[in-house]
N, C-alpha and C positions, 0 to 999 in steps of 0.2 A: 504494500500500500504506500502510493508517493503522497506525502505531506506539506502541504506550503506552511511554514513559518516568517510568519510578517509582525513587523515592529519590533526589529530586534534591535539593539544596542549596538550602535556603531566597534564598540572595541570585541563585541562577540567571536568569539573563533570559533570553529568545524569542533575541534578536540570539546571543548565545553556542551557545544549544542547536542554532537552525541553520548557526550557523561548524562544528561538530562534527559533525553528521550530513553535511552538505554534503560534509564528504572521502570521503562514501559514495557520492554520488550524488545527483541531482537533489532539492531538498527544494523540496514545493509549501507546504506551510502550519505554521506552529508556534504551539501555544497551550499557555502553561503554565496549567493548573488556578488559579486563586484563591478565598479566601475570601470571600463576599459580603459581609461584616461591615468585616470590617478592612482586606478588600486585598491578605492577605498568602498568598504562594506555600501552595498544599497540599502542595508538595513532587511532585508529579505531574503529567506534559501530554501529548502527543500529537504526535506529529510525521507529517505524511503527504507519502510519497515517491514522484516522477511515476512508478515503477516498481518491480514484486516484484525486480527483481535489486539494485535500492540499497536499501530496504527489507531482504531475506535479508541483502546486505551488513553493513550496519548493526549487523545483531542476530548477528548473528558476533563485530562485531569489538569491539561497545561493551556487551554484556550484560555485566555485574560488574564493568569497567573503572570507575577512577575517575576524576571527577570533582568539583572543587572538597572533595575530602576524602570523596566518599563513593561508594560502589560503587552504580553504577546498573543499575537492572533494564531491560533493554527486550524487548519480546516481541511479537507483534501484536497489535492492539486485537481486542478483540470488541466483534463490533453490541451494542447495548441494544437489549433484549429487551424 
């Protein structure tokens, strides 16, 4: 199950975002969104988890939860169209 996680904290790293989702359940991949330019976090990434019940998990228990000061959205990705 791919995951969008939005409103993340500009200093947020990959290593952190999957220490956190990880207390949900298997996590296969994490890429935080960047700027082509500069480098720096869009604030936005994707987490994709080996399964929908750590996935559902996740989006239970961390949607509006904070992290590093700011309340994150997560919800599941949609394809691009």
């Amino acid at each position: 199950m791919n995951l969008y996680v939005g409103n993340l904290p500009w200093t947020a790293s990959e290593e952190e975002l999957e220490s956190l989702f990880a207390q949900h359940g298997d996590v296969k991949t994490v890429r935080i969104i960047t700027d082509r330019d500069s480098g720096r976090s869009k604030g936005f990434g994707f987490v994709e988890m080996t399964d929908s019940n750590g996935g559902t998990s996740a989006i239970e228990a961390l949607d509006g939860n904070d992290f590093g000061g700011r309340d994150l959205r997560v919800n599941e990705a949609k394809e691009r169209s």
